[in-house]
C-alpha positions as CSV (number, residue, x, y, z in Angstrom):
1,X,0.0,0.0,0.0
2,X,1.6,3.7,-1.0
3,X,-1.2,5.5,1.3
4,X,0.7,8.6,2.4
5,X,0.1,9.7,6.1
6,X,0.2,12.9,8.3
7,X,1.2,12.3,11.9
8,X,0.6,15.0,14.4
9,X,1.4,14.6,18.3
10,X,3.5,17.1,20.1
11,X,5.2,14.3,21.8
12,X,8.1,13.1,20.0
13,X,8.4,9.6,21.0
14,X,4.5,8.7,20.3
15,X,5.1,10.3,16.3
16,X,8.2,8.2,16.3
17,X,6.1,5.0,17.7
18,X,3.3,5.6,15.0
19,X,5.1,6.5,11.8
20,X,8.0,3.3,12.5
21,X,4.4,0.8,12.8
22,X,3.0,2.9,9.9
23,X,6.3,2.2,7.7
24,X,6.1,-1.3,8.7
25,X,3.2,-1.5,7.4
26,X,3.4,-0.4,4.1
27,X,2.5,3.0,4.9
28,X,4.4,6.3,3.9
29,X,4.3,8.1,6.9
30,X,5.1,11.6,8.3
31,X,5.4,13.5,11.2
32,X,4.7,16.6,12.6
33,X,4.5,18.4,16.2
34,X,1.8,20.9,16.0
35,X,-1.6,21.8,14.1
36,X,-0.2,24.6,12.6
37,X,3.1,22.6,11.2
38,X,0.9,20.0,10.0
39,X,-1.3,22.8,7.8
40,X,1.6,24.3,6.0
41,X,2.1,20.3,5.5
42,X,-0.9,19.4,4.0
43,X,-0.2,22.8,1.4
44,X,3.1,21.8,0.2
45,X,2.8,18.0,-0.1
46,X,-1.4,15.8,-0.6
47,X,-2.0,12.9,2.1
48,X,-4.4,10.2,2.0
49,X,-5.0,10.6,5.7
50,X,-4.5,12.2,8.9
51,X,-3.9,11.2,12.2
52,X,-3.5,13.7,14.9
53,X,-3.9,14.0,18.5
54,X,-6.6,16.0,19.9
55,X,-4.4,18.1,23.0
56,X,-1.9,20.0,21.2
57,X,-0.3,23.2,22.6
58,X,-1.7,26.0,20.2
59,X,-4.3,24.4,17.5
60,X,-6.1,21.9,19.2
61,X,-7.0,18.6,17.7
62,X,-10.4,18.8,16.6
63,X,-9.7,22.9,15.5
64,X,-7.5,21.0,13.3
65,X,-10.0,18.5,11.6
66,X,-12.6,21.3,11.2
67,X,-9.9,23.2,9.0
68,X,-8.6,19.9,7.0
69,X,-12.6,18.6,6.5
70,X,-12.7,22.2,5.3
71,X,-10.3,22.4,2.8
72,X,-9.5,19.1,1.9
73,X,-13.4,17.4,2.5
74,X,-12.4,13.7,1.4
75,X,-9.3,13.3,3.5
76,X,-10.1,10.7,6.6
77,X,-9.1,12.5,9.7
78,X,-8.6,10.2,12.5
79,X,-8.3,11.7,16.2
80,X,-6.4,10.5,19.5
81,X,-6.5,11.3,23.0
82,X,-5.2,10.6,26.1
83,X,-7.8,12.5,28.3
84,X,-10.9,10.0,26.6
85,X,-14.4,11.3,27.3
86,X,-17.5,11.4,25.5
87,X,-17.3,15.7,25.2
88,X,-14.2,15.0,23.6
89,X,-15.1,12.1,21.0
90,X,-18.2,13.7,20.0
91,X,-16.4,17.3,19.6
92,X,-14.0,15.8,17.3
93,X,-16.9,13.8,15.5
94,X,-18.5,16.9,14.9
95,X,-15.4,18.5,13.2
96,X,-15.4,15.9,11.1
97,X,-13.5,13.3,12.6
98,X,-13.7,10.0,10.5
99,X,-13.2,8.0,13.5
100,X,-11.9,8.3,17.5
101,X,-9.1,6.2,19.3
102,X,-7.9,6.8,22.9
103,X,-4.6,7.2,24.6
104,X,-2.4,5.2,25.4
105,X,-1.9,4.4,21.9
106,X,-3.0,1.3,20.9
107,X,-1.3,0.6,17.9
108,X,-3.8,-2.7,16.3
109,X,-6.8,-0.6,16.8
110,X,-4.9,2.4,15.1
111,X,-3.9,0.4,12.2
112,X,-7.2,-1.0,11.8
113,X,-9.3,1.9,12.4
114,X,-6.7,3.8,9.7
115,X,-7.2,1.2,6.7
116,X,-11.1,1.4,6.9
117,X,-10.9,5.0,7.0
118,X,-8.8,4.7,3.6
119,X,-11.2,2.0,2.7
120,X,-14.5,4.3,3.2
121,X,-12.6,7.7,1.5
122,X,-10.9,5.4,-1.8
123,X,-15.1,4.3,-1.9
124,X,-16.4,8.0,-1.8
125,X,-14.1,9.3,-4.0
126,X,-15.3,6.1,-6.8
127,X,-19.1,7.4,-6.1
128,X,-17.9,10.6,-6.6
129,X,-16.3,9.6,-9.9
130,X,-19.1,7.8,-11.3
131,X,-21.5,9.5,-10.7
132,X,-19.5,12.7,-12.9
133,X,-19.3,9.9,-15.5
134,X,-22.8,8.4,-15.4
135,X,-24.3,11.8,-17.0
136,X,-22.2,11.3,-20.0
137,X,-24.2,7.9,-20.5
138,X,-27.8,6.8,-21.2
139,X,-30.2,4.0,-21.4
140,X,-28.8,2.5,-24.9
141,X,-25.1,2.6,-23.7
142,X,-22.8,-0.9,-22.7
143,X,-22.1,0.8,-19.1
144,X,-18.6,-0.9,-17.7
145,X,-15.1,-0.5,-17.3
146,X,-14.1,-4.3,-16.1
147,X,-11.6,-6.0,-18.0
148,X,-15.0,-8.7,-18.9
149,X,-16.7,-5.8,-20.5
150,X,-14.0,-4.4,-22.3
151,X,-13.3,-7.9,-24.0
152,X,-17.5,-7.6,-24.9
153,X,-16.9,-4.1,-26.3
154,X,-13.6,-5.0,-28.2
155,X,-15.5,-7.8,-29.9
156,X,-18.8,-5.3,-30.5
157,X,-16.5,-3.4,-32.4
158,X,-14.9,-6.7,-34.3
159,X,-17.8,-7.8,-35.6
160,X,-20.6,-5.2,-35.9
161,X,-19.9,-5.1,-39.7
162,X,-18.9,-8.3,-40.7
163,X,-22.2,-9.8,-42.2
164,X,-22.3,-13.1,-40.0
165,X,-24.7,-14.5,-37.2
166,X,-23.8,-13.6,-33.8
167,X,-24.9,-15.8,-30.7
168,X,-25.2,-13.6,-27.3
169,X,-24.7,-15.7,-24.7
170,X,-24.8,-15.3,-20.8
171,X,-26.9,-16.0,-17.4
172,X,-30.9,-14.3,-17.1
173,X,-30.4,-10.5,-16.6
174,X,-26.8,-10.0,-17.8
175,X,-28.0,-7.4,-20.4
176,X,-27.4,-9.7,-23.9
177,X,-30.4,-7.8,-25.9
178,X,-28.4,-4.3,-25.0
179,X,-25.4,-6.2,-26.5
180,X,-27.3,-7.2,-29.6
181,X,-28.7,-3.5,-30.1
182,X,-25.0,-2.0,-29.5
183,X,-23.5,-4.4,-32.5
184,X,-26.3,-3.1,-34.6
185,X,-26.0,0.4,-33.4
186,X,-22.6,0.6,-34.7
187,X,-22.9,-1.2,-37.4
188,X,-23.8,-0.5,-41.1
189,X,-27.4,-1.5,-40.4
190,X,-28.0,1.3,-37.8
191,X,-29.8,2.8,-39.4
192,X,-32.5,-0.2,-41.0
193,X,-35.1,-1.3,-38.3
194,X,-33.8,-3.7,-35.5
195,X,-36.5,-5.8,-34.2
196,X,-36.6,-8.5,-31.2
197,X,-38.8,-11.4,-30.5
198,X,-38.6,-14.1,-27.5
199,X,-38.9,-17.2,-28.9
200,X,-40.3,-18.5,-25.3
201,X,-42.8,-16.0,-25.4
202,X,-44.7,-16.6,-28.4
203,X,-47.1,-20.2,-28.7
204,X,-45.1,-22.4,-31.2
205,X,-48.4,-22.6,-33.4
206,X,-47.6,-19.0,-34.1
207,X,-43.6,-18.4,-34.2
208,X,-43.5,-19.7,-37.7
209,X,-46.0,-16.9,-38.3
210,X,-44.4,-14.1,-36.5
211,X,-40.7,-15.2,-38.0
212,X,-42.2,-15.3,-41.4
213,X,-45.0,-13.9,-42.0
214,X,-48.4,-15.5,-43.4
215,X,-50.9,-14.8,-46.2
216,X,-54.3,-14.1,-45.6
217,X,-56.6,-17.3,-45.0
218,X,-53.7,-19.6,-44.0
219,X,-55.0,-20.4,-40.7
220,X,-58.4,-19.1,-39.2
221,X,-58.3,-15.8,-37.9
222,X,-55.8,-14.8,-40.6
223,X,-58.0,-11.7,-42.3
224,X,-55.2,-10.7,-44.1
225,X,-51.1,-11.1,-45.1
226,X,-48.4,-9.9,-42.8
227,X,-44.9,-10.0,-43.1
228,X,-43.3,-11.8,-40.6
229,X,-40.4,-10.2,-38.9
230,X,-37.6,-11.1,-41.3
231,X,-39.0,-9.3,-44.1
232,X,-39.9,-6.2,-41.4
233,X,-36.1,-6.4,-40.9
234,X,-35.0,-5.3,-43.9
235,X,-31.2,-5.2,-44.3
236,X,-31.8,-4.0,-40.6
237,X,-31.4,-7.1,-37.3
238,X,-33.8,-9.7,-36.3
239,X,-32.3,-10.0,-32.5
240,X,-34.3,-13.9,-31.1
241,X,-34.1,-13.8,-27.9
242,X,-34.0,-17.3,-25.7
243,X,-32.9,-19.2,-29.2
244,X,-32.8,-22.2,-26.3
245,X,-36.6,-22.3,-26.2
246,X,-36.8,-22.8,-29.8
247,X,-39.4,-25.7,-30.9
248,X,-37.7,-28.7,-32.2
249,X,-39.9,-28.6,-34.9
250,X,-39.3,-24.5,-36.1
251,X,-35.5,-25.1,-36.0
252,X,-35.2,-26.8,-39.5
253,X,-37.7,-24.1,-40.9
254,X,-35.1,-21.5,-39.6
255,X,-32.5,-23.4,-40.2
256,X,-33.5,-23.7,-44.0
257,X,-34.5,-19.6,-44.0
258,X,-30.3,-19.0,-42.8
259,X,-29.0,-20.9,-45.3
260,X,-30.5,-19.5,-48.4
261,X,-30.9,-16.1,-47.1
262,X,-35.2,-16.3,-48.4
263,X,-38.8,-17.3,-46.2
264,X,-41.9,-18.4,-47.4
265,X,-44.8,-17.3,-45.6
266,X,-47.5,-19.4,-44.5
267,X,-49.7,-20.5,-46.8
268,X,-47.6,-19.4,-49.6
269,X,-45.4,-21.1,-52.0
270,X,-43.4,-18.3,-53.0
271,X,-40.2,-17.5,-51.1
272,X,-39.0,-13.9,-50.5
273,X,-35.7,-13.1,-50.3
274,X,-33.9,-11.6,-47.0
275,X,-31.0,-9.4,-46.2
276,X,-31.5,-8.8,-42.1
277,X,-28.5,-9.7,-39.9
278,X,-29.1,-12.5,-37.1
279,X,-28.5,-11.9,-33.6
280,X,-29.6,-14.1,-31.1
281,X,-29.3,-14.9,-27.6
282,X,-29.8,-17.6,-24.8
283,X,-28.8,-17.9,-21.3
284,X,-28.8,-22.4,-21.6
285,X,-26.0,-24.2,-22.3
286,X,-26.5,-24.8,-26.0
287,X,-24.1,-27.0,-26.4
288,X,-25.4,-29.5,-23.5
289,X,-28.7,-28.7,-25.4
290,X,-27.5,-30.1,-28.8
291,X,-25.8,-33.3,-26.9
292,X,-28.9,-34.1,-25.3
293,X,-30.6,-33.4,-28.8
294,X,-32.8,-31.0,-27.8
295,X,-31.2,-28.8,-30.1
296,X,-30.1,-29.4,-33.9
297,X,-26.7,-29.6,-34.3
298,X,-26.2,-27.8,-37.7
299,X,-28.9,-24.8,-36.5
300,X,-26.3,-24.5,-33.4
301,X,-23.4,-24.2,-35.7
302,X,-25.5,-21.7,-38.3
303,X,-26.3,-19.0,-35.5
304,X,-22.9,-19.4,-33.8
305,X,-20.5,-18.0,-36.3
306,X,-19.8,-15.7,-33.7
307,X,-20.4,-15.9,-29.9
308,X,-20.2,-12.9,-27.4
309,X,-20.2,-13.7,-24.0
310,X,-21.7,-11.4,-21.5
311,X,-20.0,-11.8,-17.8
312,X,-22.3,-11.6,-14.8
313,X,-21.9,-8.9,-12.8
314,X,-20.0,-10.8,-9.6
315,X,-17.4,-10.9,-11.7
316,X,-17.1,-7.5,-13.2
317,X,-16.2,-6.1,-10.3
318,X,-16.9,-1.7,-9.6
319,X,-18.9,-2.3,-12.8
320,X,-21.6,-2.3,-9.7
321,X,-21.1,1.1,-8.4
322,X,-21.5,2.6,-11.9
323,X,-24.7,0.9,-13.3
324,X,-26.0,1.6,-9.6
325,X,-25.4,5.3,-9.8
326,X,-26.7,5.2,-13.6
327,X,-30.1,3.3,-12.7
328,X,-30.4,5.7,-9.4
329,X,-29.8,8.4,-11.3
330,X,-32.5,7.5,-13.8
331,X,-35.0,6.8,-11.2
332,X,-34.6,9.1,-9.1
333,X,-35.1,11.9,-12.4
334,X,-38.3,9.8,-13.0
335,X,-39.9,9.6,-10.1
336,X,-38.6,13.1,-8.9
337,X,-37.3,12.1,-5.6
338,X,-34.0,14.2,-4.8
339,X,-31.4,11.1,-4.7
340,X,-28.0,12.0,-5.7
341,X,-26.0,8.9,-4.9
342,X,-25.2,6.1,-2.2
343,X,-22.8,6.4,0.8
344,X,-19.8,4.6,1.3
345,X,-21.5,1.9,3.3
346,X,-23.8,0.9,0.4
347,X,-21.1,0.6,-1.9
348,X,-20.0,-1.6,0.3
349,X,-22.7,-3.8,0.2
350,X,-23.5,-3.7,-3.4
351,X,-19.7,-4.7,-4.1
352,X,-20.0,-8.0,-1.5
353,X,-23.4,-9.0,-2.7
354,X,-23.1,-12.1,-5.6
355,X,-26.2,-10.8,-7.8
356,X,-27.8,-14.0,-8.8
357,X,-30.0,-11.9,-10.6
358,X,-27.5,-9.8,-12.3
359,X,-28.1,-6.3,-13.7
360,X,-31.9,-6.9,-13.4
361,X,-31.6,-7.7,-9.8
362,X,-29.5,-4.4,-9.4
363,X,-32.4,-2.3,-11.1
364,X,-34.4,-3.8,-8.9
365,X,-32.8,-2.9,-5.8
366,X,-31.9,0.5,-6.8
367,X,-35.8,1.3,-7.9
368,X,-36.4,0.2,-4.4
369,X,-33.9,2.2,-2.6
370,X,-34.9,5.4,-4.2
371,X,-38.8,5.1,-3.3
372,X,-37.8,4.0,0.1
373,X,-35.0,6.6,0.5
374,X,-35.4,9.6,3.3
375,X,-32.0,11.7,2.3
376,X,-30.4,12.8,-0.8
377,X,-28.0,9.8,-0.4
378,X,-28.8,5.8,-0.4
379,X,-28.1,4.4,2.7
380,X,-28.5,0.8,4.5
381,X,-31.6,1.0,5.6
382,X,-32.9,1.9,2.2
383,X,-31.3,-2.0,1.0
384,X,-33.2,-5.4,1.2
385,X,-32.1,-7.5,3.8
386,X,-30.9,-9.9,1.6
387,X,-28.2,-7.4,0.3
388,X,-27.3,-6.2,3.4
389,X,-27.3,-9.6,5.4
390,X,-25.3,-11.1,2.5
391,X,-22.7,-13.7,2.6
392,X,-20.7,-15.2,0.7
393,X,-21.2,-19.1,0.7
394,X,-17.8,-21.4,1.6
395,X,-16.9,-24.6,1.3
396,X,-15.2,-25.2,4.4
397,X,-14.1,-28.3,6.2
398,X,-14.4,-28.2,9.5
399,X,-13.0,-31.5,11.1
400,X,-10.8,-32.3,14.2
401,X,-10.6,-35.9,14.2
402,X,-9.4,-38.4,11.2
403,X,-12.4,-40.2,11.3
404,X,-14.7,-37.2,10.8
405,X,-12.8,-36.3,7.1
406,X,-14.2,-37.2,4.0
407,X,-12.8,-38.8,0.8
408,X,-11.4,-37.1,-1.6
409,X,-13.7,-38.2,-4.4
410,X,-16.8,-36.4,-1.6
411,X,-14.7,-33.1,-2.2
412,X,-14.7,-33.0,-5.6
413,X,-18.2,-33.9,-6.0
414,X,-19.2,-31.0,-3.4
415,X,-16.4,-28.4,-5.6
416,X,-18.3,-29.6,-8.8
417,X,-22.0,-28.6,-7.4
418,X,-20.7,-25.6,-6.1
419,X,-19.4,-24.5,-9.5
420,X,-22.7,-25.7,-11.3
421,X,-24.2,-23.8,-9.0
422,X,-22.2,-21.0,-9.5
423,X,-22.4,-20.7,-13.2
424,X,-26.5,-21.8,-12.9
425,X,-26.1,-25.2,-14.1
426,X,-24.3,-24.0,-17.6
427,X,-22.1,-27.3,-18.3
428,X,-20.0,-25.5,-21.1
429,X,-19.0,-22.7,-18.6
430,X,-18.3,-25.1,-15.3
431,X,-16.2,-27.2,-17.2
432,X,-13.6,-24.0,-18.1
433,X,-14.3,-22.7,-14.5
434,X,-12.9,-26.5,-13.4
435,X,-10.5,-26.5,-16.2
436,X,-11.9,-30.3,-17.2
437,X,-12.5,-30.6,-20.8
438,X,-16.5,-31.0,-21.1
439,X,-16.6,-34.7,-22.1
440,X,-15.0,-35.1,-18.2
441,X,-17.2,-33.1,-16.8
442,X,-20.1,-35.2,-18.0
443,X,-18.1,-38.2,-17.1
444,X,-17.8,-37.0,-13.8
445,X,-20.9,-35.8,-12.9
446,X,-22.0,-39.5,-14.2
447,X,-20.1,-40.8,-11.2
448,X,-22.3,-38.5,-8.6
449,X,-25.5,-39.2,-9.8
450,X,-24.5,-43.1,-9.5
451,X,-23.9,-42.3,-6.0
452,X,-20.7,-41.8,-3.8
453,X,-20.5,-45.8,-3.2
454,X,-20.3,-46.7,-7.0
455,X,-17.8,-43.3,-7.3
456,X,-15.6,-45.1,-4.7
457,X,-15.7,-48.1,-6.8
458,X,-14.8,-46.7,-10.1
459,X,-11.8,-45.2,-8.2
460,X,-10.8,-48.1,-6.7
461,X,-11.0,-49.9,-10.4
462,X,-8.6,-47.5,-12.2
């Protein structure tokens, strides 16, 4: 750590105690022996943090922090005494003291009260940036700075004009129909019509319909023709979402309309010819899918010329904080409510929290803060329990005694359901997480549906 600190005690040996344990530590440390030494400090050279005790001949202590909170307003000021009352702690407090420590020095409690002080201001100071940087975005924009969503953007810009299928893939609520509208925002197309459907969503008596239209009297009801959404297309994008849920029986219909680029309506026998892009996008393991034939093979292989992964958010880190402050931004404009951001303590939270639910959960949450919020800034109270309770889950062993260990084959299988549960069941994705090549995977998780018995057998054989 290269956090530089202020020390400021007017006796000599307790700034030589605390800056040696600060150096030790990682810390740059320096020292000074009055409040006014330490101001002409602070001018000539920035700190991360100050630490100062509160009885000092000329400026006091907390006449200190109310100048530094003053002038510099994100700098943690930490205060120390050796005459520990409650006047005293909740005058420096109201200075602006980050935090309080008492006299004789303890130097754990110094150390540890010091690096969540840094924690809480480096936090701040990443609300603060974001939330500058959220009002240069909007509703239509990829919003991320991870290394997972740079490698989504990079390939965005790859392939938005190169005239091949692309297959979105990720978990529910990762975001993969913003994906699909940013490669046909920047691509040639952008400005041809860009239209969606959810293959779960619509009956399977009717996708054939919708996909390619029908002429009128081909099934009762139809009063007259409509072009189905390939032809509405254009040269524009036909984005289908949850490609997964795709009858078994429409697949060779679309496979046949990707191949030769035409459709035939229903209850026509004249084919029209097609120039829209394909984008589509699923949150199953297609590959499992094909495997277990519930997917065709060759359809799998047409629409995946291209794959884009989207990352779920656990894993894209302070990506978090900014779609937070974007979506609380937005909401709080909607619904007029004057929310500005979130403290230090609900970044915090929203950083530990695993998001099962991704950047749909996250909307969620922050549409619920807002309406619940009392101040112009989130805070804890304003969070569902289940993001402030939060957790992480461990696989831990607890065991004193030989016989009370398990095998090693019992480890593995409990690893291998924690990492399908992870990754929500997707094979494909647990087997890179477990670095087995998939065949092994399936081999594997063979053995644990057998039972641990038959697993201990197999072992035992080979």
């Amino acid at each position: 750590m290269d956090s530089k600190i202020l020390v400021v005690d007017d006796d000599l040996d307790t700034r030589e105690l605390l800056c040696a344990n600060l150096r030790a530590q990682g810390y740059q440390a320096s020292a000074v022996g009055s409040g006014e030494a330490a101001l002409e400090q602070l001018e000539a050279d920035p700190f991360d943090a100050l630490l100062t005790d509160v009885h000092m001949d000329g400026l006091s202590g907390v006449e200190l922090c109310t100048r530094v909170r003053a002038r510099y307003p994100n700098m943690p000021v930490l205060v120390m005494t050796g005459k520990a009352n409650m006047a005293t702690a909740v005058a420096a407090l109201r200075a602006g003291a980050h935090d309080f420590a008492s006299k004789p020095v303890d130097l754990q409690q110094i150390l540890h009260r010091l690096e969540r002080a840094l924690h809480q201001a480096a936090l701040e100071d990443e609300v603060h940036r974001l939330r500058r940087m959220i009002h240069r975005a909007d509703a239509s924009t990829l919003i991320g700075e991870s290394s997972a969503m740079a490698r989504t953007q990079s390939l965005i810009e790859r392939v938005a004009d190169a005239d091949v299928p692309v297959l979105v893939t990720g978990e529910s609520g990762v975001g993969k129909e913003l994906v699909a509208r940013e490669l046909h925002r920047q691509s040639e197309r952008a400005e041809q019509p860009f239209v969606a459907i959810n293959c779960a969503a619509i009956p399977p008596q009717l996708l054939e319909s919708e996909l390619f239209g029908h002429v009128r009297g081909a099934f009762t009801g139809a009063q007259r023709s409509r072009d189905g959404l390939f032809v509405q297309a254009g040269r524009g994008t036909v984005f289908l979402d949850e490609i997964g849920e795709l009858p078994i029986e429409m697949q060779p219909k679309l496979l046949r309309a990707l191949q030769e680029r035409s459709v035939r309506a229903v209850g026509s026998d004249k084919t029209v010819a097609v120039g829209a892009r394909v984008v589509a996008a699923t949150n199953r393991d297609i590959e499992t899918e094909v495997e277990e034939k519930r997917f065709r093979e060759d359809l799998f292989y047409r629409i995946n010329v291209v794959n884009i992964h989207v990352a779920p958010l656990r894993v894209r880190g302070r990506d978090v904080l900014l779609l937070a402050q974007f979506f609380l931004t937005r909401i709080a404009e909607r619904s007029g409510k004057p929310v500005k951001g979130i403290t230090a303590a609900v970044a915090d939270k929203l950083l530990a929290y695993d998001w099962p639910g991704n950047v749909r959960e996250l909307e969620n949450c922050m549409e619920r803060a807002v309406a619940l919020a009392r101040y112009d800034e989130l805070t804890l109270a304003d969070l569902p329990d289940k993001v402030t309770c939060y957790e992480h889950a461990k696989l831990v062993i607890h065991a004193a005694e030989p016989e009370e260990l398990i095998t090693l084959a019992e480890l593995e299988g409990r690893y291998i359901r924690r990492v399908l549960e992870a990754v929500e069941g997707n094979k494909t994705r647990a087997a890179e997480v477990l670095g087995l090549a998939r065949r092994t995977l399936y081999r594997r998780l063979g053995r644990l549906e057998d039972g641990p018995g038959n697993e201990a057998e197999q072992e035992g054989g080979q």
